[in-house]
N, C-alpha and C positions, 0 to 999 in steps of 0.2 A: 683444149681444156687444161688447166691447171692444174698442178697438182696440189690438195690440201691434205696434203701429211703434215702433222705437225715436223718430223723426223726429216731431214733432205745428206741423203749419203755424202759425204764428205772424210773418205780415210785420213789423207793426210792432217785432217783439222782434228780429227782424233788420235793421229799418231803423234800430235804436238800436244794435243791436252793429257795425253798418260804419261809422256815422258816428265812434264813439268810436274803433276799431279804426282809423279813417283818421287821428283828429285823433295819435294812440299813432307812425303810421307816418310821418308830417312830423314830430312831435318825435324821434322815433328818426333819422329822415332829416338833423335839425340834429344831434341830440346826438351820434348813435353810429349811423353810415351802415353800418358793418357787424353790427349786428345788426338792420335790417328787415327779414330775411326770418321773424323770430319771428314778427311780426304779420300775415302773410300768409295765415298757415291760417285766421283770423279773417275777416279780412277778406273773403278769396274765398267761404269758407264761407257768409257770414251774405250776398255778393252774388247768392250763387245760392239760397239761401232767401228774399230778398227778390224774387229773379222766378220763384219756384215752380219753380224747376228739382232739388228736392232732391227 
């Protein structure tokens, strides 16, 4: 049987989308302090996939 989770565990594919999503949130942090909260759903996202908590 398949599995139909939307969700399929993949750490290292979140330990590459926070680190990039972190370096996106220090450039947005110098560039343009008010739009960091765009990169947040990323970032938390891929933090709680990288400690199995999804």
């Amino acid at each position: 049987m398949k599995n139909k989770e939307e969700y399929q565990e993949n750490r290292s594919r979140d330990r590459i989308i926070f680190l990039v999503s972190t370096v996106a949130m220090v450039g947005f942090l110098i560039l343009k302090p008010e739009w960091v909260w765009v990169v947040w759903p990323f970032q938390l996202t891929a933090a709680a996939g990288m400690f199995g908590r999804l």
